[in-house]
MOPAC internal coordinates of N, CA, C and O (Angstrom, degrees):
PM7 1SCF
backbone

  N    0.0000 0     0.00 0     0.00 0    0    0    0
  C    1.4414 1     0.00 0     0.00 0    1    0    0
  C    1.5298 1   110.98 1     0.00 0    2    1    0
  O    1.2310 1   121.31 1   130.24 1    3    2    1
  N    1.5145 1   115.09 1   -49.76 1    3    2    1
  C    1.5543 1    99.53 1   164.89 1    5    3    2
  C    1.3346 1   145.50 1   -81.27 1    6    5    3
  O    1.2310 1   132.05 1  -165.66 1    7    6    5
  N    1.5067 1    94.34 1    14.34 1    7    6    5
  C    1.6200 1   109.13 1   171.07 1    9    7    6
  C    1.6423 1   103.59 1   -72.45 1   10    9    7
  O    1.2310 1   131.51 1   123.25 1   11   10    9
  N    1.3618 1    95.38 1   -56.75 1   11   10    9
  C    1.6544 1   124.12 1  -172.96 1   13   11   10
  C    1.8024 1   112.24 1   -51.25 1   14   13   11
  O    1.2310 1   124.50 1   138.62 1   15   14   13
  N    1.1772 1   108.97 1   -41.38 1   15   14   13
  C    1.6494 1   130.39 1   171.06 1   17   15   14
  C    1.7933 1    81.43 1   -52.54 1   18   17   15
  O    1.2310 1   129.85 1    89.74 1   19   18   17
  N    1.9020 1    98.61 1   -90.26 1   19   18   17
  C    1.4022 1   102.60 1  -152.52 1   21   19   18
  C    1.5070 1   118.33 1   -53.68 1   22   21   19
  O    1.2310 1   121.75 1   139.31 1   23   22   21
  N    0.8561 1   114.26 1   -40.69 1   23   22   21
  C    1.8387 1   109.53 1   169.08 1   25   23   22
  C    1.3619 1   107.08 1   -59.64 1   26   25   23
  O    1.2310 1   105.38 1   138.32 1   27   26   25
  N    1.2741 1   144.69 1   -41.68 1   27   26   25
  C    1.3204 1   137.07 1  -176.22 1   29   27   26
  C    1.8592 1   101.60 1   -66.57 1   30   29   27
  O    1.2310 1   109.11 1   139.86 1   31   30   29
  N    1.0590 1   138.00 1   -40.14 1   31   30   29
  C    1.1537 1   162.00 1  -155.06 1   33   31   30
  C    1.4971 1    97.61 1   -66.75 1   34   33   31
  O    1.2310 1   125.72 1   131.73 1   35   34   33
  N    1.5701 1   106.62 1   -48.27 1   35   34   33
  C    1.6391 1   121.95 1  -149.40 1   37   35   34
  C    1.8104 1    85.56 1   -89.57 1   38   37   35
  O    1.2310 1   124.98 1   131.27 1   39   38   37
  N    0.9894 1   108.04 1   -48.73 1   39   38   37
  C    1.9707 1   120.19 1  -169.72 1   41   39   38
  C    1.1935 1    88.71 1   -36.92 1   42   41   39
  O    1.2310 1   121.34 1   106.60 1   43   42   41
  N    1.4249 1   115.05 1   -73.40 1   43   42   41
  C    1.5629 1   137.60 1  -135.78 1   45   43   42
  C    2.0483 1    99.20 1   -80.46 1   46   45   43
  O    1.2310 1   135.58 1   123.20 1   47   46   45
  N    0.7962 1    87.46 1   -56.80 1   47   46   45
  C    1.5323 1    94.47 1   165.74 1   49   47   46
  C    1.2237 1   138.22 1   -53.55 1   50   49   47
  O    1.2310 1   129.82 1   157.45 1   51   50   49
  N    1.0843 1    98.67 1   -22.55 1   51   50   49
  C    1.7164 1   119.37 1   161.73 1   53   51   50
  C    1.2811 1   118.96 1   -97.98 1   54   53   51
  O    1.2310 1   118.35 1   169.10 1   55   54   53
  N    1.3122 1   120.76 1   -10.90 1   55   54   53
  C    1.0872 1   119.43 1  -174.58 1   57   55   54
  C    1.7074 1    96.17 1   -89.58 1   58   57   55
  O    1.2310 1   114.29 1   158.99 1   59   58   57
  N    1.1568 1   128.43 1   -21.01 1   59   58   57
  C    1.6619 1   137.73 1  -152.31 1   61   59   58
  C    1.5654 1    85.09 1   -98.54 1   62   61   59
  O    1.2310 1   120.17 1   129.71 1   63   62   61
  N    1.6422 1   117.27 1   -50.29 1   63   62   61
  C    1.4988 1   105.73 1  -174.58 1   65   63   62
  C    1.4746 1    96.47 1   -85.04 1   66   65   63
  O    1.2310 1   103.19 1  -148.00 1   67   66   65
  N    0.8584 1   148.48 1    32.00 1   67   66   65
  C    1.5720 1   135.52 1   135.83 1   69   67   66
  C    1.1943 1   139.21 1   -75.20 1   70   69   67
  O    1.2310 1   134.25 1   146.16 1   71   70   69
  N    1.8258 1    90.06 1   -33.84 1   71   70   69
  C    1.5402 1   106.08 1   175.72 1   73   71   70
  C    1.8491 1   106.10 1   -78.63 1   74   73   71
  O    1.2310 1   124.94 1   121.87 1   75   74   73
  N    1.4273 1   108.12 1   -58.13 1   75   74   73
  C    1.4811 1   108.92 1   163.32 1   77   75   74
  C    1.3138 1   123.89 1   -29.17 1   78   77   75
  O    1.2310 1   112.36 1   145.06 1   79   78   77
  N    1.4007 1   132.01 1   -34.94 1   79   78   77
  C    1.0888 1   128.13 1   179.14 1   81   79   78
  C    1.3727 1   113.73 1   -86.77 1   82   81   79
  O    1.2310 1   115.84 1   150.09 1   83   82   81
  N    1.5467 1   125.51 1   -29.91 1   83   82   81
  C    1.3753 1   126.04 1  -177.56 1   85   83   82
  C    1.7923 1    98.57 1   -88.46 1   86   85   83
  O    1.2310 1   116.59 1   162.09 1   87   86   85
  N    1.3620 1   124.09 1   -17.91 1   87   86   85
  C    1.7631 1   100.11 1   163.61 1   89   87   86
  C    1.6294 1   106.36 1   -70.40 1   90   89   87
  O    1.2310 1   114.10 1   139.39 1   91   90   89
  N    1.2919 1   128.77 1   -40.61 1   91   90   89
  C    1.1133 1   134.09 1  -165.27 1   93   91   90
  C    2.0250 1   108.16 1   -56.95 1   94   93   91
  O    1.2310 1   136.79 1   121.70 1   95   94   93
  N    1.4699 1    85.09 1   -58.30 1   95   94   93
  C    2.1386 1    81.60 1   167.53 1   97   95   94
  C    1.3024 1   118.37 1   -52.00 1   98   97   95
  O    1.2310 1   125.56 1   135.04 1   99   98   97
  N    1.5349 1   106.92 1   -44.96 1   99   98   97
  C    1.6768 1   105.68 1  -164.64 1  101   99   98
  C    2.0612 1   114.07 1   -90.56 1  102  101   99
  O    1.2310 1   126.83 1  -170.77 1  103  102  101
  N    1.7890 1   104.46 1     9.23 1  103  102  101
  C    1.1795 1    84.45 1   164.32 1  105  103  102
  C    1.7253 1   124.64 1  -116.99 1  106  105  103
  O    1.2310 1   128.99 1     9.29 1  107  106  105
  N    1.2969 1   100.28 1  -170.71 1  107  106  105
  C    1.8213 1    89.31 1  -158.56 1  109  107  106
  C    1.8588 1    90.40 1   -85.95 1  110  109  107
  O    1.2310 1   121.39 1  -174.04 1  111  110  109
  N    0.9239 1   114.94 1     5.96 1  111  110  109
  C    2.0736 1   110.22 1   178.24 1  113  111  110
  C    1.1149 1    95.86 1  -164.05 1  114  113  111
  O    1.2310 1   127.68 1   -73.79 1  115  114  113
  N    1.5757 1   102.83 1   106.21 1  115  114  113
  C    1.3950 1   130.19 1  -162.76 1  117  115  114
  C    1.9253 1   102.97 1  -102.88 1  118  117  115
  O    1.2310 1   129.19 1   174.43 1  119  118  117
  N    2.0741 1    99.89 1    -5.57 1  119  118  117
  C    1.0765 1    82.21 1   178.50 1  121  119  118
  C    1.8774 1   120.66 1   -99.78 1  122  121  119
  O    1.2310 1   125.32 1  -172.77 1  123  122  121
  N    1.5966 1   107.39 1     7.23 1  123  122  121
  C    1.1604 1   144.80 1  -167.94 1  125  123  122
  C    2.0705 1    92.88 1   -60.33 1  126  125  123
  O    1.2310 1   132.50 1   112.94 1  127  126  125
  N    1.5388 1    93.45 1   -67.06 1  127  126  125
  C    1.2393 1   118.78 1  -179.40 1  129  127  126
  C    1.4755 1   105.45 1   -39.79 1  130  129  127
  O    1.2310 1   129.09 1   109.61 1  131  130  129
  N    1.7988 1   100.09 1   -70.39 1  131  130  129
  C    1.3882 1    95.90 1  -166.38 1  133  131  130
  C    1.5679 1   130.46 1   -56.00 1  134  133  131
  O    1.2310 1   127.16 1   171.04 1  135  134  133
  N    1.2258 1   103.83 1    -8.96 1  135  134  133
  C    1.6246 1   106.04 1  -174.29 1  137  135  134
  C    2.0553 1   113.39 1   -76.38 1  138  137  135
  O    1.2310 1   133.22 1   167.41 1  139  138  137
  N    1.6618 1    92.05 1   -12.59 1  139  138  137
  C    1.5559 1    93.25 1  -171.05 1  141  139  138
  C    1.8668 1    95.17 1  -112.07 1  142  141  139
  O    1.2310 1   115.64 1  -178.40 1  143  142  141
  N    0.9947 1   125.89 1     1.60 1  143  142  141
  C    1.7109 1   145.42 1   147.30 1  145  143  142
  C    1.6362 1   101.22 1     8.53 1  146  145  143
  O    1.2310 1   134.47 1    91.38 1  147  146  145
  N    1.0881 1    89.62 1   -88.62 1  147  146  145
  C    1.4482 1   117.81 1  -164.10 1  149  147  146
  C    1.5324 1   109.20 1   -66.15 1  150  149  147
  O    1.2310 1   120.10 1   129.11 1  151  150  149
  N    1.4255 1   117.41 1   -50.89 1  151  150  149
  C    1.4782 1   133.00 1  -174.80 1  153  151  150
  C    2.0676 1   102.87 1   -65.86 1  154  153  151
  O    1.2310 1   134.37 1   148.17 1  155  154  153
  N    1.1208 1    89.81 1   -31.83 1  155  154  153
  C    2.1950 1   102.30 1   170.62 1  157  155  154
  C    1.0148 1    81.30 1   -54.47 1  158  157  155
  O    1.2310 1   120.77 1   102.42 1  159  158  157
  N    1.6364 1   116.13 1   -77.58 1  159  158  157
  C    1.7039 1   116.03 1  -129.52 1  161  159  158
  C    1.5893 1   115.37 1   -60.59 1  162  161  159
  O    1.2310 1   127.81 1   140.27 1  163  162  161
  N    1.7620 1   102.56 1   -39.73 1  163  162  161
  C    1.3790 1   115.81 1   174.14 1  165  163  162
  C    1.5114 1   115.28 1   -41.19 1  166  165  163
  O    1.2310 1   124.79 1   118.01 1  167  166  165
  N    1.6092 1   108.41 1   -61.99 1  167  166  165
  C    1.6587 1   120.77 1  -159.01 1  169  167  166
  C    1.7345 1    82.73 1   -71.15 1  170  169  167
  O    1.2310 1   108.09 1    98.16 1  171  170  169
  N    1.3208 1   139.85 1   -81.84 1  171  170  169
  C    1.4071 1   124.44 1  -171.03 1  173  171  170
  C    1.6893 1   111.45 1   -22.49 1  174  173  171
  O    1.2310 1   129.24 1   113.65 1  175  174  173
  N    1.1074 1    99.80 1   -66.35 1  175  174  173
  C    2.3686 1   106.84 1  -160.75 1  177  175  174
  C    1.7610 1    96.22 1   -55.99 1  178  177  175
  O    1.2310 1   122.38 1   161.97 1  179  178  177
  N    1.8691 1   113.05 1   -18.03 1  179  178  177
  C    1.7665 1    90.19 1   178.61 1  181  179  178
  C    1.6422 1    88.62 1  -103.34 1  182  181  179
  O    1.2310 1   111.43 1   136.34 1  183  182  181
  N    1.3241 1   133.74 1   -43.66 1  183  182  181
  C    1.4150 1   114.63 1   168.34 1  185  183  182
  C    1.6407 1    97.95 1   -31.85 1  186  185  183
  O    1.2310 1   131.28 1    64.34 1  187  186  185
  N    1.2347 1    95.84 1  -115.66 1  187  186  185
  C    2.1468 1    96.60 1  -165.95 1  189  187  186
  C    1.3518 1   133.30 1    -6.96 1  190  189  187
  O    1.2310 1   126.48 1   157.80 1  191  190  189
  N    1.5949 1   105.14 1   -22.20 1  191  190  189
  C    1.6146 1   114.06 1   172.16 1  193  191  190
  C    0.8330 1   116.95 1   -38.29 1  194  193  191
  O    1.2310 1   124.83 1   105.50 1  195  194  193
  N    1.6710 1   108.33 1   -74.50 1  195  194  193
  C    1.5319 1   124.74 1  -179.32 1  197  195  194
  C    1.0148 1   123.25 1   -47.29 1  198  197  195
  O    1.2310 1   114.74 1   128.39 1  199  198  197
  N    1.6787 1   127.57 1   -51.61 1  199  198  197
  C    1.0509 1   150.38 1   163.80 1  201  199  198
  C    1.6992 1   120.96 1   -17.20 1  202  201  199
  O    1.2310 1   127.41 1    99.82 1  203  202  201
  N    1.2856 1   103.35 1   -80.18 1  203  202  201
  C    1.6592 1   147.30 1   146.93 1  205  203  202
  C    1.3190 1   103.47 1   -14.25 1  206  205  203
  O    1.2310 1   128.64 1   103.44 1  207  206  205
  N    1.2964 1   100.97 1   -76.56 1  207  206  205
  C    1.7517 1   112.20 1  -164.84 1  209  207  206
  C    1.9304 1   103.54 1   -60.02 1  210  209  207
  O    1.2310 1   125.03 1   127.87 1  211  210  209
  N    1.1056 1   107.94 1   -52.13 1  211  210  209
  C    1.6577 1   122.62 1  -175.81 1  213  211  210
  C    1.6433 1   100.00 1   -52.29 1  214  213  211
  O    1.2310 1   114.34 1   132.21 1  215  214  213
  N    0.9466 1   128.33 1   -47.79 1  215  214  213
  C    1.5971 1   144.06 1   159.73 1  217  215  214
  C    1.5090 1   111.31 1   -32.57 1  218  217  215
  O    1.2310 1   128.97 1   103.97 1  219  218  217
  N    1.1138 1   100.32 1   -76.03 1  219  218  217
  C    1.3399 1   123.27 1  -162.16 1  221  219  218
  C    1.4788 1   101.75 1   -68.58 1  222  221  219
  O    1.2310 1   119.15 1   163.04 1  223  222  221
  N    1.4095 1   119.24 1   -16.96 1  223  222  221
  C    1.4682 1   113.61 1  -173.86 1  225  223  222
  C    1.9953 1    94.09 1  -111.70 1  226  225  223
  O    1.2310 1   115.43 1   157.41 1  227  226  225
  N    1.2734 1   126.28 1   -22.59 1  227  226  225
  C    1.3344 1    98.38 1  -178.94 1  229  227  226
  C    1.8859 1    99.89 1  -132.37 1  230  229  227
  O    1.2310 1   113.27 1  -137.10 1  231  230  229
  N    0.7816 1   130.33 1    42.90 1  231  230  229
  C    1.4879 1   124.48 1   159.69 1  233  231  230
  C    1.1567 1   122.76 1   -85.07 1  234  233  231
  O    1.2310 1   130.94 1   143.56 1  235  234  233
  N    1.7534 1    96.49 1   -36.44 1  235  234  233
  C    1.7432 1    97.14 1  -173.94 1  237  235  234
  C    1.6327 1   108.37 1   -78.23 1  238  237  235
  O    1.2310 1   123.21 1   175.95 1  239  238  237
  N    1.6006 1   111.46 1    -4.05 1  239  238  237
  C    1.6682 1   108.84 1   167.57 1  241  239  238
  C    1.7495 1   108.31 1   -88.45 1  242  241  239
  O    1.2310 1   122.56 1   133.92 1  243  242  241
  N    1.1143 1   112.69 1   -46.08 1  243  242  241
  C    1.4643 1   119.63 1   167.62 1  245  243  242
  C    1.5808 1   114.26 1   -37.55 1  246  245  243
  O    1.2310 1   121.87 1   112.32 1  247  246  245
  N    1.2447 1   114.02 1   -67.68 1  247  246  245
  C    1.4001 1   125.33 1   167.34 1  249  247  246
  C    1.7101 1   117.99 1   -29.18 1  250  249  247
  O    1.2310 1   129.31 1   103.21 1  251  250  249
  N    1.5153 1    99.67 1   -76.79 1  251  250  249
  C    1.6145 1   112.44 1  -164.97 1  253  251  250
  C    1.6203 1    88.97 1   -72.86 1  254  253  251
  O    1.2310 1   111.85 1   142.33 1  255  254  253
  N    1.2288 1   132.97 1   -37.67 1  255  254  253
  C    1.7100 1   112.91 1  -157.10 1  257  255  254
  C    2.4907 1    94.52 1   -78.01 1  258  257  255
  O    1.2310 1   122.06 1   149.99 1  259  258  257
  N    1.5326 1   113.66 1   -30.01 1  259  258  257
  C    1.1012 1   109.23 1   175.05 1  261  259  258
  C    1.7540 1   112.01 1   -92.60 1  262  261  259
  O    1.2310 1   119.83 1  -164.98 1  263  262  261
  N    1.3092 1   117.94 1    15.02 1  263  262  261
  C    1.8186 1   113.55 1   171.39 1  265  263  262
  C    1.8045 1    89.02 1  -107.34 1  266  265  263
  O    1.2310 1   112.07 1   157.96 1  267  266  265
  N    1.7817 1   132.56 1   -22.04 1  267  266  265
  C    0.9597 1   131.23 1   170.06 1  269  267  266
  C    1.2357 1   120.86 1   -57.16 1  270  269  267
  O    1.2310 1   124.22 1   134.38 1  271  270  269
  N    1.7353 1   109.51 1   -45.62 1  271  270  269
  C    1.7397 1   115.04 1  -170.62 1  273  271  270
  C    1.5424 1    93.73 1   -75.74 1  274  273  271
  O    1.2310 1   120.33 1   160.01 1  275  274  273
  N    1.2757 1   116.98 1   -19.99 1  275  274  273
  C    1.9187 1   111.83 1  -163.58 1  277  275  274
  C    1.6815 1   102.31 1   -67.35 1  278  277  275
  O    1.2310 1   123.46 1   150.27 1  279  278  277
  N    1.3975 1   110.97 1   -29.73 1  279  278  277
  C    1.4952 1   141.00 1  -176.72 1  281  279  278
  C    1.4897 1   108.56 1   -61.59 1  282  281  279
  O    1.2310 1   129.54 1   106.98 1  283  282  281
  N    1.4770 1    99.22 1   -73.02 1  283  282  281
  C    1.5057 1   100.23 1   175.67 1  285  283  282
  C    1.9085 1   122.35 1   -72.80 1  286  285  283
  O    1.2310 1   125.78 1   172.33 1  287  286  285
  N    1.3390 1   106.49 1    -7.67 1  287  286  285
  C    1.4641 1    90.10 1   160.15 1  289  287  286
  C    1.3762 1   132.39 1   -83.63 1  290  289  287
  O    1.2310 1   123.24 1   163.78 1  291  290  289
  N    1.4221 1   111.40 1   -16.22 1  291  290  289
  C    1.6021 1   101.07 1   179.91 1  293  291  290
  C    1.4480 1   102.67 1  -104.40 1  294  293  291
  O    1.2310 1   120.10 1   180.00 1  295  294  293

């Protein structure tokens, strides 16, 4: 389970500083951005927590109980 957390953690989190980094190129005061940097990254990594964690604890039942029904229909 905390593999599943921390790899989900790393995806998602990178995916947020990717976007952060491409407003930061494409605006005209890049130093505007940087001052709220840190205060993003925080509110995203406890947003995604929850997120993440809820994931990480029921997909793999979601998954196997709907690849089960895929089983018993044909």
């Amino acid at each position: 389970m905390t593999e599943k957390f921390v790899l989900g953690m790393r995806i998602l989190l990178l995916g947020y500083e990717h976007a952060l980094r491409s407003l930061r190129e494409k605006s005209d005061d890049p130093a505007g951005l940087g001052e709220f940097a840190d205060d993003f990254r925080r509110m995203a990594a406890r947003g995604a927590a929850s997120t993440v964690l809820a994931l990480a604890e029921n997909l793999p039942r979601i998954v196997d109980s709907s690849s089960l029904a895929a089983e018993d229909a044909e």
